[in-house]
C-alpha positions as CSV (number, residue, x, y, z in Angstrom):
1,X,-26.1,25.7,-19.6
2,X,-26.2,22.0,-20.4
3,X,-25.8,20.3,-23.9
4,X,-28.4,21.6,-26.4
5,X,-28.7,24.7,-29.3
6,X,-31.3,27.1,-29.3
7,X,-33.9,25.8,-31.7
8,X,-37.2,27.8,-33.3
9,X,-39.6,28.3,-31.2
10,X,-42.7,27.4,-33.5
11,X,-40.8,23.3,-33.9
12,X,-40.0,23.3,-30.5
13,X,-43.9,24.4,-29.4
14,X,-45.3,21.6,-32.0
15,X,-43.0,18.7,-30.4
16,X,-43.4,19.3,-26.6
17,X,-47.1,19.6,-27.5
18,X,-47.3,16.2,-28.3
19,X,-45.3,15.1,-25.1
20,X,-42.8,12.8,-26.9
21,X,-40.7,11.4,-23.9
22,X,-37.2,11.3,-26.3
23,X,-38.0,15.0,-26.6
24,X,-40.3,16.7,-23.6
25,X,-38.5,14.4,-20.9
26,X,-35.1,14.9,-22.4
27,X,-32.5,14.7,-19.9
28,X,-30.6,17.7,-21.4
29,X,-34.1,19.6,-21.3
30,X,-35.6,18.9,-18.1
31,X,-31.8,20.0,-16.1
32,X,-31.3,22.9,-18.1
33,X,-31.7,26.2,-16.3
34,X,-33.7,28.0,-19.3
35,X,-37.1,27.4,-18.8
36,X,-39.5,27.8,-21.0
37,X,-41.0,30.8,-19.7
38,X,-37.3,32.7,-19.5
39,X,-36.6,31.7,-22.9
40,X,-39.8,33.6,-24.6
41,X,-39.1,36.6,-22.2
42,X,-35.0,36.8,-23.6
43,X,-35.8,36.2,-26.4
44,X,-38.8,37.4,-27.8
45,X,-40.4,34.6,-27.8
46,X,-38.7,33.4,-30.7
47,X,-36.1,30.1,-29.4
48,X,-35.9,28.2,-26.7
49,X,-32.5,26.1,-25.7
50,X,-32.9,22.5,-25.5
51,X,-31.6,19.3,-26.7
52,X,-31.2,19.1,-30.8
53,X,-30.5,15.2,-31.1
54,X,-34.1,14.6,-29.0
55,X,-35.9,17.1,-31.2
56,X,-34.7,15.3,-34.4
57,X,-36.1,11.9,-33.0
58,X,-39.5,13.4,-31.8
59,X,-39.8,15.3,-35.1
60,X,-39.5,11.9,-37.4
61,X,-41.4,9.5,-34.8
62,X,-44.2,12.4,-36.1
63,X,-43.4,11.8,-39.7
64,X,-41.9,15.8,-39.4
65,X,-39.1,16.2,-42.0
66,X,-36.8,18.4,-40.3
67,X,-34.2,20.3,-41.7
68,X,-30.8,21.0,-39.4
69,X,-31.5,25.0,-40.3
70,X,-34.5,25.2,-39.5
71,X,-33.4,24.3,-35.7
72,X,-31.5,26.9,-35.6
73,X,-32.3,30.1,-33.9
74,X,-33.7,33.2,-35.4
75,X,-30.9,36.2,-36.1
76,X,-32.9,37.6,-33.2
77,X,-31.5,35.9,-30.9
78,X,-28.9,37.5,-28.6
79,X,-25.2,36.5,-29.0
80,X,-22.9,36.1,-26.5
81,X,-19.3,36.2,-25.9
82,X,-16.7,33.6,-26.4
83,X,-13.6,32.8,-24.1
84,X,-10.3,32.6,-26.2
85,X,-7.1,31.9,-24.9
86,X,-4.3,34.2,-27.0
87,X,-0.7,33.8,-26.6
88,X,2.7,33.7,-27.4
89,X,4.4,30.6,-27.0
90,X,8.0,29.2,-27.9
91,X,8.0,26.3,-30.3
92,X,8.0,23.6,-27.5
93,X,5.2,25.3,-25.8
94,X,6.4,27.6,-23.0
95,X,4.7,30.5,-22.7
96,X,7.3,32.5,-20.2
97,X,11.1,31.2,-19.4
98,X,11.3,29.7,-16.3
99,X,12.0,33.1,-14.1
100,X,8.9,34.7,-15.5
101,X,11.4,36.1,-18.4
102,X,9.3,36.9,-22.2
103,X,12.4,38.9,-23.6
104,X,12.8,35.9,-26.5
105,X,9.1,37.1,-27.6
106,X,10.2,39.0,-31.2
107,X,7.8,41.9,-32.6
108,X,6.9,41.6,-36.5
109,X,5.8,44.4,-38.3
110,X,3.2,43.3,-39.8
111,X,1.4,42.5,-37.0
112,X,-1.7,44.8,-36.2
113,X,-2.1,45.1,-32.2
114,X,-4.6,48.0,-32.0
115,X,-6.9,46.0,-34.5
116,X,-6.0,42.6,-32.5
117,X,-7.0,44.5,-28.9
118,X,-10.1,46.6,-31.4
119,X,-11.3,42.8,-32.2
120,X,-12.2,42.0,-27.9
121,X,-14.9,43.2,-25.9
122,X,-12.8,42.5,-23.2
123,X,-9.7,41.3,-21.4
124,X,-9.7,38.5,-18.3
125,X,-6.4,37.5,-17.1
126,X,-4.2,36.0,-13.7
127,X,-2.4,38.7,-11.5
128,X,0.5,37.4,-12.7
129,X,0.3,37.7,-16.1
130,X,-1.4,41.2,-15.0
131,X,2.1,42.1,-13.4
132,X,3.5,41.2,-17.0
133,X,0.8,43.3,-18.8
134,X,1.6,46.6,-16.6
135,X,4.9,45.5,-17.0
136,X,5.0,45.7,-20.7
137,X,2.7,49.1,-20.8
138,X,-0.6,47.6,-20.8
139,X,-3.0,47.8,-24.0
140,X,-1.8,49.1,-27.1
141,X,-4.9,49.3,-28.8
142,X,-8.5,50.6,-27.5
143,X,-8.8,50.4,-23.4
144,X,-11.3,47.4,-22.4
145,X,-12.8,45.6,-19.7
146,X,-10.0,44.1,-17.7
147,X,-11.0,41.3,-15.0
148,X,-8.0,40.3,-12.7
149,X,-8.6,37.2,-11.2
150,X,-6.1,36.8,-8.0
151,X,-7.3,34.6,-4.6
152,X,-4.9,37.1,-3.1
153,X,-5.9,40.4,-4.1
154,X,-8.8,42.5,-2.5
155,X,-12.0,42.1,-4.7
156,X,-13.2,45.5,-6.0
157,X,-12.2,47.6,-8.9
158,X,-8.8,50.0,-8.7
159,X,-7.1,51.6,-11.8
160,X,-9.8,51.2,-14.4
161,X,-9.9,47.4,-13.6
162,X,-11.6,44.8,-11.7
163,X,-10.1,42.3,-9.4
164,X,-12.2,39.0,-9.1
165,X,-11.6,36.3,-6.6
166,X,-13.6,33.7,-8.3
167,X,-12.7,33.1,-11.7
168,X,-15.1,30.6,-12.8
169,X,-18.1,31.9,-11.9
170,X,-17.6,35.6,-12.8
171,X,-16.3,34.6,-16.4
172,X,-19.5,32.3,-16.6
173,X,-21.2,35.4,-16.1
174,X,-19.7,37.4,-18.3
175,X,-20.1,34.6,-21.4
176,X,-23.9,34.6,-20.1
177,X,-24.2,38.2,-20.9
178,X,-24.8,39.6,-24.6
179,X,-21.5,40.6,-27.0
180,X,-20.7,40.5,-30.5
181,X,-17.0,40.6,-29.6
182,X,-15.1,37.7,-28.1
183,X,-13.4,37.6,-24.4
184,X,-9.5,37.8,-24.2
185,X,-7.7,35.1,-22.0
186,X,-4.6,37.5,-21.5
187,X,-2.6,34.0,-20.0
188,X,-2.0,32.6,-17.7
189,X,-1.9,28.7,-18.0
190,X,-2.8,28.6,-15.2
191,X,-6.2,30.2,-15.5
192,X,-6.9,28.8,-18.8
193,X,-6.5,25.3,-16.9
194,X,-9.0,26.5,-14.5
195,X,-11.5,28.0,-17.3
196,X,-10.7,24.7,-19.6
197,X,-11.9,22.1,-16.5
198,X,-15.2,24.1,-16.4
199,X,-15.6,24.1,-20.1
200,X,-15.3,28.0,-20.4
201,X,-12.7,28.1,-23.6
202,X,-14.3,28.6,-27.3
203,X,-11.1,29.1,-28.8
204,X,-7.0,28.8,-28.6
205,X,-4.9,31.1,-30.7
206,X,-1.4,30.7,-30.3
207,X,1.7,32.9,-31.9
208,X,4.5,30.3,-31.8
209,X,7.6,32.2,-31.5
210,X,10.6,30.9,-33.6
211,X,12.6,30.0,-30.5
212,X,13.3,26.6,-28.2
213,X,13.2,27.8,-24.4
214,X,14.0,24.1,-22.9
215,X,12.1,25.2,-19.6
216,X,9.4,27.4,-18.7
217,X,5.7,28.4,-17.6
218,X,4.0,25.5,-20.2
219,X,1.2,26.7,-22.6
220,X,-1.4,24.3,-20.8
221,X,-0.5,23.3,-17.4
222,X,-2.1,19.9,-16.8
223,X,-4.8,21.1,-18.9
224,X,-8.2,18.6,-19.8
225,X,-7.7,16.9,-23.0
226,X,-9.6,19.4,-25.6
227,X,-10.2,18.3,-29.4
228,X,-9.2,21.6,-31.3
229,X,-10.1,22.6,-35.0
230,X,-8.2,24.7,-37.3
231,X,-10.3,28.1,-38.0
232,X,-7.1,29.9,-39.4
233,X,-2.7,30.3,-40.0
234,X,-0.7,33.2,-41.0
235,X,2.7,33.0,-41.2
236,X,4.9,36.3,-40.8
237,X,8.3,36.2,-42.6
238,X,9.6,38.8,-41.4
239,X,10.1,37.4,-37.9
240,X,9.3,33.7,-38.8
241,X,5.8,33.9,-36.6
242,X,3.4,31.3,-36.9
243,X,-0.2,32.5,-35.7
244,X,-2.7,29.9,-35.2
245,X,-6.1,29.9,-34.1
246,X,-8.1,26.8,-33.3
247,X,-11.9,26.3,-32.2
248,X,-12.8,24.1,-29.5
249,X,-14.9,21.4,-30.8
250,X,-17.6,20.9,-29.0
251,X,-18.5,17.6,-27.1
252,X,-21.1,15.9,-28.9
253,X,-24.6,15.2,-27.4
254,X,-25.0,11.8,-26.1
């Protein structure tokens, strides 16, 4: 959807009124695919989504004293899904052994999978790590949404899930669409690759599993370079699992 926030309504109105080319002509504005008229429709004719550096420089060139929250978006406005990529990955960062093999993944007791699958709205993941997931018995908490995404599989859905040829688009679609709960990137690193290069990842959360595999399927195969923040750690002694979960900062706006 470009670079830009959702910003109030009422300060967006008063700033393109006065046709200030840093904000009106925007570049970030003027390509991005909400328009004016479909933002008041979704929503309620409260926020519009366009480029938050421009509308700070229109605002003071007006002598408006703008403050950061009051750009922000109602609580009306609809949220929508993020894309996190969840796995299990050995301490030098494979996340299978190099036949496929996840037998050196440990259990812990203390870890909660019904209310780790209870947390999604849904599941997206590569048929091979699909293979693994029926492999393994499937969900182990509440049954979701599953996408398969497979260039080799028939399109349509079969067995409670739906098979995807294009990855990119469909999971742009889904993050387009309203949810409170956040997407599951199943694996593999392949696909995250794939979402990653189109900008689709919010978060990655990795369990790093107290082993050294020396080969294997990497965590993030030849992945774009992506500047991570620390959201939060647990550490399970019992098993010596280290969970991490990171945020993927977002680019700045030029």
């Amino acid at each position: 959807m470009g670079t830009g926030i959702l910003v109030n309504l009422e300060l967006h109105d008063a700033l393109s009124g006065s046709r200030h080319s840093a904000y009106a002509n925007s570049a970030a504005y003027a390509k991005d695919a909400w328009t004016d008229k479909t933002c008041r429709s979704r929503y309620d004719g409260r926020a519009v989504y366009c480029d938050i550096r421009a509308m700070r420089t229109a605002a003071r060139s007006l002598g408006i004293l703008v403050d950061d929250r009051l750009c922000l978006a109602s609580s009306r406005e609809p949220v929508m899904p993020k894309l996190r990529y969840s796995v299990a990955a050995s301490l030098d960062g494979f996340i299978a052994g190099p036949n496929g093999e996840f037998d050196w993944i440990v259990s812990d007791p203390d870890i909660d999978f019904a209310a780790m699958y209870a947390s999604y709205g849904g599941l997206v993941m590569g048929r091979r790590s699909y293979e693994v997931f029926v492999a393994t018995g499937g969900a182990v908490g509440p049954a979701l949404p599953t996408y398969v995404y497979s260039r080799s599989l028939p399109a349509g859905a079969r067995d409670g899930v739906m098979f995807v040829q294009d990855a990119v688009a469909h999971l742009r679609a889904l993050k387009e669409a309203p949810g409170d709960k956040p997407l599951w990137l199943w694996g593999g690193g392949n696909l995250f690759r794939h979402c990653a290069q189109a900008g689709l990842v919010d978060g990655v959360d990795v369990a790093v599993i107290p082993v050294l595999l020396g080969e294997g399927l990497p965590l993030a195969p030849a992945c774009p370079r992506l500047s991570l923040q620390l959201r939060s750690h647990r550490l399970y002694p019992k098993s010596g699992i280290m969970f991490l979960e990171y945020d993927v900062r977002l680019r700045p706006v030029p």
